[in-house]
Structures are given as structure tokens and as C-alpha cells.
C-alpha positions, 0 to 999 in steps of 0.5 A: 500500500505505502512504500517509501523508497530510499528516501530523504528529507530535510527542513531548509537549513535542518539537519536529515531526518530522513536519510535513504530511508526505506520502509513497506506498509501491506495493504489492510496493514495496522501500523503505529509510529512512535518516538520523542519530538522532533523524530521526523513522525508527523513530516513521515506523515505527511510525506505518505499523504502528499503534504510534502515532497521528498528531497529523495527518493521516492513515496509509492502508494497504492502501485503509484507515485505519490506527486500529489495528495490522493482523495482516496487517503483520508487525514486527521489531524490532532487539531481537529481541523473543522470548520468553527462556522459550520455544524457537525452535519456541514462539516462531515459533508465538507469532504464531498464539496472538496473532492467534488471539486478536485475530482477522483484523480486529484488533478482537478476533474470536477466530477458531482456525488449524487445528493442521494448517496451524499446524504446517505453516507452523511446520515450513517456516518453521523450516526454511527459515531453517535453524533447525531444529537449534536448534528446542529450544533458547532465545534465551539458547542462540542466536547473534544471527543465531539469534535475529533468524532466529526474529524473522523466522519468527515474522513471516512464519509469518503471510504478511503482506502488509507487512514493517516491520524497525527497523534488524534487523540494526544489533547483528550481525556483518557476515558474519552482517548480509549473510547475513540480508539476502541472506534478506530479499532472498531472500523479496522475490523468492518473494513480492508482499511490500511491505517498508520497513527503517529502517537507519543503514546506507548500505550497507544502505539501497543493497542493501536498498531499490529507494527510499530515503526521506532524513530529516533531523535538523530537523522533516521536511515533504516526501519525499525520495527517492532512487530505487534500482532495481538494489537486489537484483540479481545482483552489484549490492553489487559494480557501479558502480551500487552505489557511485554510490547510496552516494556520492550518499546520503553527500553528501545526508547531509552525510558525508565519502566 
């Protein structure tokens, strides 16, 4: 689904952060990518979404080189990034008059979503997420968890085919933080999605991510992976399994138990 191919990438006057780096995530893959500030998670991100142009190398996605930002790949951000004047119901609907616009391929084809299917997949987006008592009402009037929910409505009202999250849930409480992952994980089981969380969280990297990429605060030039398979089962945030993942990715990251 996303190959990274022997590629690099640097601020303006920055050291690397990226060096002949070259990674491989499968296609319905689950993956977490964790590390101190700094490390290069969210620009590794964004260079999977399009958002940033390598200075080397190249990024595949889907047997395609990625020049642009795809439709098909849907990003939600820590910040939420709704509209403050626009309902909950407005907002989840923005992704359609966007891609509308830009048509299927990006390129600017403009192309029309029948209302019928627009309000359909509105409808049971809304829904599903359990905003539908809150359709009305703006991000101003919304709990954070209101508003990351109609950031993830908004994104997969599109069916895309790729989730990145930027650390989605690092400015929440913990009840409402392990409410939207079990969401996330939830949807994963309901569909083909490949999905990549970028997360300060060691805990939520264990849970969240069947591979866990390891970045390091110094320029990255190979993938370390820790592989995570139980992640997302039944029980498995209560197993030994569990807290050997989290005591191995503490170690690797030079932290104290």
C-alpha cells in the first residue's frame, strides 16, 4: 500500500531526518509510529499523504507515485481541523464539496456525488459515531471527543482506502482517548482499511498498531520495527502480551519502566 523508497528529507537549513530511508506498509496493514519530538513522525506523515515532497527518493502508494495528495487517503489531524462556522452535519459533508471539486484523480476533474448517496453516507456516518444529537450544533458547542468524532466522519464519509491520524487523540481525556480508539479499532475490523497513527503514546502505539515503526531523535536511515500482532484483540490492553510490547518499546526508547 505505502512504500517509501530510499528516501530523504530535510527542513531548509535542518539537519536529515530522513536519510535513504526505506520502509513497506501491506495493504489492510495496522501500523503505529512512535518516538520523542522532533523524530521526523508527523513530516513521515505527511510525506505518505502528499503534504510534502521528498528531497529523495521516492513515496509509492497504492502501485503509484505519490506527486500529489490522493482523495482516496483520508487525514486527521490532532487539531481537529473543522470548520468553527459550520455544524457537525456541514462539516462531515465538507469532504464531498472538496473532492467534488478536485475530482477522483486529484488533478482537478470536477466530477458531482449524487445528493442521494451524499446524504446517505452523511446520515450513517453521523450516526454511527453517535453524533447525531449534536448534528446542529458547532465545534465551539462540542466536547473534544465531539469534535475529533466529526474529524473522523468527515474522513471516512469518503471510504478511503488509507487512514493517516497525527497523534488524534494526544489533547483528550483518557476515558474519552480509549473510547475513540476502541472506534478506530472498531472500523479496522468492518473494513480492508490500511491505517498508520503517529502517537507519543506507548500505550497507544501497543493497542493501536499490529507494527510499530521506532524513530529516533538523530537523522533516521533504516526501519525499525517492532512487530505487534495481538494489537486489537479481545482483552489484549489487559494480557501479558500487552505489557511485554510496552516494556520492550520503553527500553528501545531509552525510558525508565
Amino acid at each position: 500500500m505505502i512504500r517509501l523508497e530510499e528516501l530523504s528529507y530535510h527542513y531548509p537549513s535542518k539537519p536529515l531526518i530522513f536519510e535513504r530511508f526505506s520502509l513497506e506498509i501491506g495493504g489492510g496493514e495496522a501500523w503505529a509510529v512512535l518516538g520523542p519530538s522532533g523524530c521526523g513522525k508527523s513530516t513521515l506523515l505527511y510525506l505518505a499523504a502528499g503534504l510534502r515532497a521528498p528531497t529523495a527518493g521516492r513515496v509509492w502508494v497504492n502501485g503509484a507515485i505519490l506527486e500529489r495528495p490522493r482523495p482516496s487517503t483520508g487525514l486527521i489531524l490532532q487539531d481537529f481541523g473543522l470548520l468553527p462556522w459550520a455544524t457537525v452535519e456541514e462539516n462531515v459533508r465538507l469532504g464531498f464539496k472538496i473532492r467534488d471539486f478536485y475530482g477522483p484523480d486529484g488533478k482537478h476533474a470536477p466530477e458531482t456525488t449524487p445528493p442521494a448517496v451524499m446524504d446517505e453516507r452523511v446520515r450513517f456516518w453521523i450516526e454511527r459515531l453517535g453524533l447525531e444529537p449534536v448534528r446542529g450544533q458547532y465545534p465551539g458547542q462540542l466536547s473534544g471527543g465531539q469534535r475529533q468524532r466529526t474529524a473522523i466522519a468527515r474522513t471516512l464519509v469518503l471510504n478511503p482506502d488509507l487512514l493517516l491520524m497525527d497523534e488524534p487523540f494526544a489533547s483528550l481525556d483518557a476515558p474519552t482517548r480509549e473510547n475513540l480508539q476502541k472506534i478506530v479499532l472498531q472500523l479496522r475490523q468492518e473494513s480492508p482499511l490500511t491505517s498508520v497513527i503517529v502517537t507519543h503514546s506507548i500505550e497507544e502505539a501497543a493497542v493501536l498498531g499490529q507494527k510499530i515503526l521506532i524513530l529516533r531523535n538523530r537523522t533516521n536511515r533504516s526501519a525499525e520495527v517492532v512487530d505487534n500482532p495481538e494489537a486489537g484483540g479481545q482483552g489484549y490492553a489487559d494480557s501479558e502480551g500487552y505489557r511485554r510490547i510496552c516494556s520492550q518499546l520503553r527500553e528501545m526508547l531509552g525510558e525508565t519502566a
